[in-house]
N, C-alpha and C positions, 0 to 999 in steps of 0.2 A: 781524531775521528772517534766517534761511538759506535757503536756496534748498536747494527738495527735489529729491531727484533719483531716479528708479527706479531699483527694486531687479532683478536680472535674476541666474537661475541664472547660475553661475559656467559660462563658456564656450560662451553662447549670442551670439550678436549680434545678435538680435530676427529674425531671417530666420526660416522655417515651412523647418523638416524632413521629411525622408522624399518618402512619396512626393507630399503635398499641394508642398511645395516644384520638385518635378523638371518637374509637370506645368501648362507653358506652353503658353499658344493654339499657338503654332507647333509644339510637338512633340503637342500634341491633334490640328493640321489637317495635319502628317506622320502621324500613325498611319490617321489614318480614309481619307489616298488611299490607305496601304500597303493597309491592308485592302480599298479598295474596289478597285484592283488586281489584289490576290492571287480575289478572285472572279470578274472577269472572265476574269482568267486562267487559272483553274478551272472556270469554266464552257466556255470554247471547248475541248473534247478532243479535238475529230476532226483527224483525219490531213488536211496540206493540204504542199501539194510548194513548195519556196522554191527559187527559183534564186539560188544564189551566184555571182556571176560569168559562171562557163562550167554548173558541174553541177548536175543537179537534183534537190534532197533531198527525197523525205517521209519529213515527223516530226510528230509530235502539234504541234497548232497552238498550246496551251499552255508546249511545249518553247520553240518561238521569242520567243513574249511574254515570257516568264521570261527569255530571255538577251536581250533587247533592253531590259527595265525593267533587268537588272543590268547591262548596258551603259551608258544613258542616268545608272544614280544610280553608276557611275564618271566621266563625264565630269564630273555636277555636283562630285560631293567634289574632283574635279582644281581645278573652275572656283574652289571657293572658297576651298581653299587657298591658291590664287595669289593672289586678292583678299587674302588676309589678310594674305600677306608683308608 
């Protein structure tokens, strides 16, 4: 007896393509804080005054959240690149 062995389209390696393949817990449980996020931070609009240091800025309260999440998901991509070296 031979030993049977599966047949597989030529240049597949049993992995699931597209987009069933890209979509991991982890980048399902990233999408849904970006989203839940991007609401919060759309929902707060009104104008509220930040002091930077010394001066005192008003700017829509959404402005600041937005540059504080895109601040916070630079420090992470920094933190894990390093990890990764």
């Amino acid at each position: 007896m031979t030993p049977k062995t599966s047949r597989r389209e030529p240049g597949t390696d049993g992995r699931r393509g597209g987009l069933a393949g890209s979509l991991t817990p982890r980048r399902i449980a990233a999408l849904l804080l970006v989203a839940l996020a991007l609401v919060f931070i759309f929902e707060n609009t009104d104008d509220t005054e930040i002091r930077l240091l010394v001066p005192v800025v008003t700017m829509p309260l959404w402005v600041a959240l937005l540059g504080m999440g895109v601040i916070g998901a630079l420090i992470g991509a920094l933190l894990v690149a390093r990890r990764r070296r």
